[in-house]
Residue, then its C-alpha position, 0 to 999 in steps of 0.5 A: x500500500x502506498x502512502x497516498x492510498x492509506x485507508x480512512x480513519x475509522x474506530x479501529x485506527x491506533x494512535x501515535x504522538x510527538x510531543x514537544x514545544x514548539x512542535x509545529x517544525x516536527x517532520x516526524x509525522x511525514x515519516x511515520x504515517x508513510x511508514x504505516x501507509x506503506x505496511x497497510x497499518x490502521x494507524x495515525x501519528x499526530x504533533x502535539x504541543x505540549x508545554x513542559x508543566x504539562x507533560x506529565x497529564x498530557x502522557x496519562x491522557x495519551x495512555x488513558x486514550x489508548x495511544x500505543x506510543x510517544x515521541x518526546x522533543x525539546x524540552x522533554x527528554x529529561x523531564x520525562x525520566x522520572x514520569x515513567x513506570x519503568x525505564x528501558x536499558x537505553x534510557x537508564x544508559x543514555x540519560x534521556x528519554x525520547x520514545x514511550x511505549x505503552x504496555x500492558x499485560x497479555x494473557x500470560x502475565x507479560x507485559x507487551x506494547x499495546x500496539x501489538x495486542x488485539x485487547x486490552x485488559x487491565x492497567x497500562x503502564x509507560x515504558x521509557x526507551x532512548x532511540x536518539x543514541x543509537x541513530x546518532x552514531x549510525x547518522x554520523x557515519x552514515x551523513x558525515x563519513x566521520x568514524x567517531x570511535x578515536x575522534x575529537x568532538x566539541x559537543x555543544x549543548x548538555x541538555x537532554x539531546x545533549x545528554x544522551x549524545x556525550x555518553x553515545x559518543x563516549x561509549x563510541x570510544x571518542x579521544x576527546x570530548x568537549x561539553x560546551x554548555x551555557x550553564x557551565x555547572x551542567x556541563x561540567x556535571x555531564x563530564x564529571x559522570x562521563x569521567x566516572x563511566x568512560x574513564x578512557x575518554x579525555x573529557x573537559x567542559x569548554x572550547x578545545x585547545x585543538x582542532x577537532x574530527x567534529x562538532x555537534x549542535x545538541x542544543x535547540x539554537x537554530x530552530x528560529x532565523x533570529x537565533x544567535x550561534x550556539x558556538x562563539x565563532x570568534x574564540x574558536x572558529x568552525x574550520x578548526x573542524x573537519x565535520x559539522x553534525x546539527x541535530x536540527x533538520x528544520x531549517x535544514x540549513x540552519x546559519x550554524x551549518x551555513x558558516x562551516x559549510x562557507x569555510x570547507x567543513x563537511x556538514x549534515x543535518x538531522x534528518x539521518x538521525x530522525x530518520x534511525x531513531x524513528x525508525x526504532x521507535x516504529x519497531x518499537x510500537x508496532x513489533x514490524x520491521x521500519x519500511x526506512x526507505x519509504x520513511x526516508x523518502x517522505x522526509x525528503x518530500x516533506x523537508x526540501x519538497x521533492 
């Protein structure tokens, strides 16, 4: 089934959900109901603005209406943590929680995703997963052509995104790495952690004393044409890297990237990163194989209109 011949929505069809705020950027949408057209699945994926003080209501309200999943963006993926019933591996690894899975128990007492079962019966309960880690990485290699393991990166950005992205990367095996955030006391909490879990990784808050493999926006600075940089070009200047990763996809262009791709620096934006943690979060829900290359093909459309 193509995408446009996807089947009306009727009493049967299951819900998924991307919260955040601002939300109206999001391009996860596109992606996911491509992919359920494509496998012929009755289900929908809508965006929802939601403003951080109500998080917590707007997730026991997806679960009381029966969604099967959520996404959570800026500025979520920390604040959900502690809401969930029970963390998933990735998110107690990974710090941050970016994809829900609701659950409940099947005949035999096992708790499954709800998405995968015909009726449910009893509680439901919220199981928090990270799906951001992972897609990094593979977007990295695949998008940038960088290898992290052995690389200098300059992360910027410590905040859930951010978060999640220094202990990847540090597990990866990079050499250095450089936490550059705006409240400094964060930053240097995430390298004291990192310090303590990946004590062959040369970690430090700041700008490097170096040239580096590579640089990563993890902050939200860039989403809006009047943003400033979130890097201070004049105290370290962007062709002292090799590649610039921005986890932002909207604009997919934004000025940070604009400026080193001016100066010969390898760019790619989020999109490849979208795209895997998506992905995951599709097989997640669903229990089927992610249709990637339908997925990739609507985020094309919907990003650049081709």
């Amino acid at each position: 089934m193509t995408p446009s011949a996807h089947r009306p929505i009727s009493a049967q069809t299951r819900l998924c959900a991307v919260f955040g705020a601002p939300i109206r950027h999001s391009a996860s949408p596109a992606m996911h109901n491509a992919g359920f057209a494509t496998l012929g699945l009755d289900w929908r994926y809508v965006a929802c603005e939601v403003a951080p003080e109500r998080l917590m209501e707007a997730l026991v309200g997806a679960r009381s209406l029966g969604f099967c999943g959520v996404n959570l963006t800026v500025p979520h993926k920390l604040l959900a943590l502690p809401m969930m019933d029970v963390l998933d591996d990735s998110a107690t690894t990974w710090g941050a929680v970016n994809t829900v899975v609701f659950e409940a128990e099947d005949p035999e007492g096992m708790w499954v995703p709800v998405g995968r079962q015909r009726e449910i019966r009893g509680p439901v309960r919220m199981r928090g997963h990270n799906t951001d880690a992972d897609a990094l990485v593979q977007s990295l290699r695949d998008d940038l052509a960088i290898e992290p393991r052995g690389a200098r990166v300059l992360l910027l950005g410590a905040g859930g995104a951010g978060r999640a992205a220094a202990l990847r990367l540090a597990d990866e095996g990079v050499n250095n790495l450089w936490l550059l955030n705006r409240t400094e006391s964060k930053a240097q909490e995430l390298a004291d952690e990192i310090a303590e879990r990946f004590p062959a990784v040369e970690v430090q808050t700041g700008l490097p004393d170096s040239d580096v493999e590579i640089i990563v926006n993890a902050t939200s600075l860039g989403l809006k044409s009047t943003d400033p940089l979130p890097l201070p070009t004049d105290l370290y200047p962007l062709r002292r890297a090799d590649g610039v990763y921005d986890m932002i996809y909207r604009p997919a262009e934004t000025p940070l990237l604009r400026a080193a791709r001016e100066v010969g620096c390898r760019t790619a934006n989020g999109t490849g990163m979208l795209l895997h943690q998506g992905a995951a979060a599709f097989t997640l829900w669903t229990g089927c194989a992610a249709p990637l290359e339908a997925m990739r093909a609507a985020l094309v459309s919907e990003l650049h209109g081709h």
